[in-house]
C-alpha positions as CSV (number, residue, x, y, z in Angstrom):
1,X,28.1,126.5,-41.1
2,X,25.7,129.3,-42.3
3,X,27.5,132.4,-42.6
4,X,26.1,136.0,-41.7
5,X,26.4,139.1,-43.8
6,X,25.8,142.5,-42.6
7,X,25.4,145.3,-44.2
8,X,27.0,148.5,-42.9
9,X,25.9,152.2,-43.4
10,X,28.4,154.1,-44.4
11,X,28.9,157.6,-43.3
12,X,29.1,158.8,-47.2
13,X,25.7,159.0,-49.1
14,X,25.4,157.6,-53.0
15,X,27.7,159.9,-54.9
16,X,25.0,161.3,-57.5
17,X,24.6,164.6,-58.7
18,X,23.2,167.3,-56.2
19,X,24.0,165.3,-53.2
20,X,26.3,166.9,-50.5
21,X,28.8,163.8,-50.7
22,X,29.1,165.1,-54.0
23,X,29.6,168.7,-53.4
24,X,32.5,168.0,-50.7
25,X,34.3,165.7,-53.5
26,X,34.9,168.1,-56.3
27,X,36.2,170.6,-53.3
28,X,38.3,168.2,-52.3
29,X,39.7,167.3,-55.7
30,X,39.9,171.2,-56.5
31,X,42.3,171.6,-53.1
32,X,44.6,168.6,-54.2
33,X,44.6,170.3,-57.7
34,X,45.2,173.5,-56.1
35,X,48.0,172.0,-54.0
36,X,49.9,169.8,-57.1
37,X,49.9,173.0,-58.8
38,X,51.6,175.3,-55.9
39,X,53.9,172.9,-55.6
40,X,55.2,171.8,-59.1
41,X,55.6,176.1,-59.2
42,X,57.3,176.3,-56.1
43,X,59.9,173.8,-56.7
44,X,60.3,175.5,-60.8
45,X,60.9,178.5,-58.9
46,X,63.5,177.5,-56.7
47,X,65.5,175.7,-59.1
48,X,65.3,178.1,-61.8
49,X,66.8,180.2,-59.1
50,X,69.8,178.0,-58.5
51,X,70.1,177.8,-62.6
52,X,70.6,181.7,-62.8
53,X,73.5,181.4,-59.5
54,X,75.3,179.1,-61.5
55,X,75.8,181.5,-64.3
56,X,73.6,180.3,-66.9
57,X,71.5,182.9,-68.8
58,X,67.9,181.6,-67.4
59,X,66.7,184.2,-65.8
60,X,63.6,184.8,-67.5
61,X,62.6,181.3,-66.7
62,X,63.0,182.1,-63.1
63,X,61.0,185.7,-63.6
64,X,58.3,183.5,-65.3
65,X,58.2,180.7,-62.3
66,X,57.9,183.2,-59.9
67,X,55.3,185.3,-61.4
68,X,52.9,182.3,-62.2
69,X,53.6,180.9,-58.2
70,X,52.4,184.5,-57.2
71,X,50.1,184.7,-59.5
72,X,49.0,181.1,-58.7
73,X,49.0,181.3,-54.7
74,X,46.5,184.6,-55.0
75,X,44.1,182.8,-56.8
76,X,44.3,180.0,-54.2
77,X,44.1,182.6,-51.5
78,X,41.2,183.9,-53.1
79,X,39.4,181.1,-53.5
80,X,40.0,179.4,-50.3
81,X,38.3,183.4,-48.6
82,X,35.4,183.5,-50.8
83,X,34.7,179.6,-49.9
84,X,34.5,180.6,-46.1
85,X,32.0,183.5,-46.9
86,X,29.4,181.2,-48.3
């Protein structure tokens, strides 16, 4: 029994420098970086807030979370506008 290989084309190109395929990677990786980051913030933030209810002196750890989220989200804003004007 001979068996039969066929080769399928893929919708994604060689991923080499300066092709498209590669473009829409780094983007993609920058957006889950983006994303990990907001998040890890986020969640400081709101349990640095619950740390400060309970009594304990952390407030400037919770000033500090939520000044780097804001800080964080406006650069993610940013960038995800000036990406849609190119």
């Amino acid at each position: 029994m001979a068996t039969q290989r066929t080769t399928e084309v893929s919708e994604l190109g060689p991923l080499e420098r300066g092709t498209r395929q590669r473009g829409q990677l780094r983007v993609r990786v920058m957006d889950i970086a983006w994303t990990a980051l907001c998040t890890v913030l986020a969640l400081w933030a709101v349990w640095s807030i619950f740390d400060v209810v309970d009594g304990a002196a952390h407030w400037a750890y919770s000033a500090v979370a939520w000044v780097l989220l804001a800080i964080t989200l406006t650069l993610r804003i940013t960038t995800i506008r000036r990406r849609a004007r190119v």
